[in-house]
N, C-alpha and C positions, 0 to 999 in steps of 0.2 A: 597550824597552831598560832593564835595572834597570841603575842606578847607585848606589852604597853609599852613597856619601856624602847620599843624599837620604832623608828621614826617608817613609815605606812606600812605599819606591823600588817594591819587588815587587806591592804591590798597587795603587797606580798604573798600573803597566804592564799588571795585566791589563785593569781599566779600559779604558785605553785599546786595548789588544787588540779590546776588546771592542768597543769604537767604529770603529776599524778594521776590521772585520768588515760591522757596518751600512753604513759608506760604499763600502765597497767592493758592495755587494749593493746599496743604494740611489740612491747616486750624492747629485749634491746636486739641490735643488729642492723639497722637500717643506716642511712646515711643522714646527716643532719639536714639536709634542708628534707628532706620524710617529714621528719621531727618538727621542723619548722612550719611546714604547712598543718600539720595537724593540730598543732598549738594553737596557730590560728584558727581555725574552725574553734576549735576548743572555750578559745577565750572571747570570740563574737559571740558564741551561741552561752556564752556566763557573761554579755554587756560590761565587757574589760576594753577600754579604751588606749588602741593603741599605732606606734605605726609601726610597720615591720620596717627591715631594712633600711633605718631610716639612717640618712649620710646628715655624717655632721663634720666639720672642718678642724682639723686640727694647726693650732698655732704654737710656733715659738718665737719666744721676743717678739707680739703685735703681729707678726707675720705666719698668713696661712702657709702652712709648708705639704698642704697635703687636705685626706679626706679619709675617713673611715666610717664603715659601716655599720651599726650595732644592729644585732638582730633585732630585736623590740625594746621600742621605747615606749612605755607606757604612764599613759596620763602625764607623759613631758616630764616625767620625775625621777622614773623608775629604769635605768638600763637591762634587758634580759639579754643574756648573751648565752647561746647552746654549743654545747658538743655531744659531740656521739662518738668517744672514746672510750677504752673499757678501764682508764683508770686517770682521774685529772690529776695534773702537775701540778708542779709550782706556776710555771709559763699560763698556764691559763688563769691561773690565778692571779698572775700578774696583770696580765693582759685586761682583765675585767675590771679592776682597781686603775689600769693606765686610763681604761675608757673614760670611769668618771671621773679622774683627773680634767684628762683634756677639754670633757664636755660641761664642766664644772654641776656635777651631780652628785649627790649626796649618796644614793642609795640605788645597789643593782644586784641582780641575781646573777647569781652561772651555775646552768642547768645542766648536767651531764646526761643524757640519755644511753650512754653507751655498754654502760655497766647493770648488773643483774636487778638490781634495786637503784632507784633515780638515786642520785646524787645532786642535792642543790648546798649551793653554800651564799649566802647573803656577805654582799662585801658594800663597804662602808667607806668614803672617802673623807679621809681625817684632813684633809687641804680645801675642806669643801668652803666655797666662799661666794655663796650665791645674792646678785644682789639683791635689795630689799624689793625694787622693780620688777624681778624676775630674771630668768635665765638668759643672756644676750644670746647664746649658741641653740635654746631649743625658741624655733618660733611656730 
């Protein structure tokens, strides 16, 4: 469901389309990279641009202190980040909000495949402060 008022309401949704698609065809039970790969199939074959696994560097104080993975970045905007758990925390929720923190992104998904019905929850980075140039962390 696109909602305007949400910054890429439209490509969110097909995202999650797209996930929708997998769960419905998979069901839950599998392990997340399953999930992961099928996602992909999923969203090359709906022309959704994105990278998988894509590492991006984490800094504090000016200084890389490290590197993490997000599942899919898509269109350099959007974080997807999956589990295959049968019921998400707080912790992953965290986790998802840390990512665009670190990677100064506005807007990401976390997609739980694990439970009987998808579970996605769109999370929003309130610190978000990207420059008017673009994103120095996604190139």
């Amino acid at each position: 469901m696109i909602k305007n008022e949400y910054k890429y309401s439209a490509e969110t949704a097909r995202i999650i389309g797209c996930a929708m698609r997998v769960h419905a065809a998979l069901g839950n039970g599998f392990s997340e990279v399953i999930y992961q790969r099928a996602l992909e199939i999923e969203m090359r074959d709906h022309d959704i641009s994105f990278s998988r696994e894509y590492v991006m560097p984490v800094y504090y104080k000016q200084h890389q202190v490290g590197t993490r993975r997000v599942d899919f970045l898509v269109d350099d905007v959007i974080s997807v980040e999956l589990k295959a758990v049968i019921q998400l925390e707080d912790v992953h929720l965290a986790q998802a909000i840390n990512y665009l923190e670190a990677y100064d992104l506005e807007v990401g998904l976390l997609i739980n495949f694990g439970s009987k019905s998808l579970d996605v929850k769109r999370v929003r980075n309130k610190k978000f402060k990207q420059k008017a140039q673009g994103n120095p962390n996604v190139k």
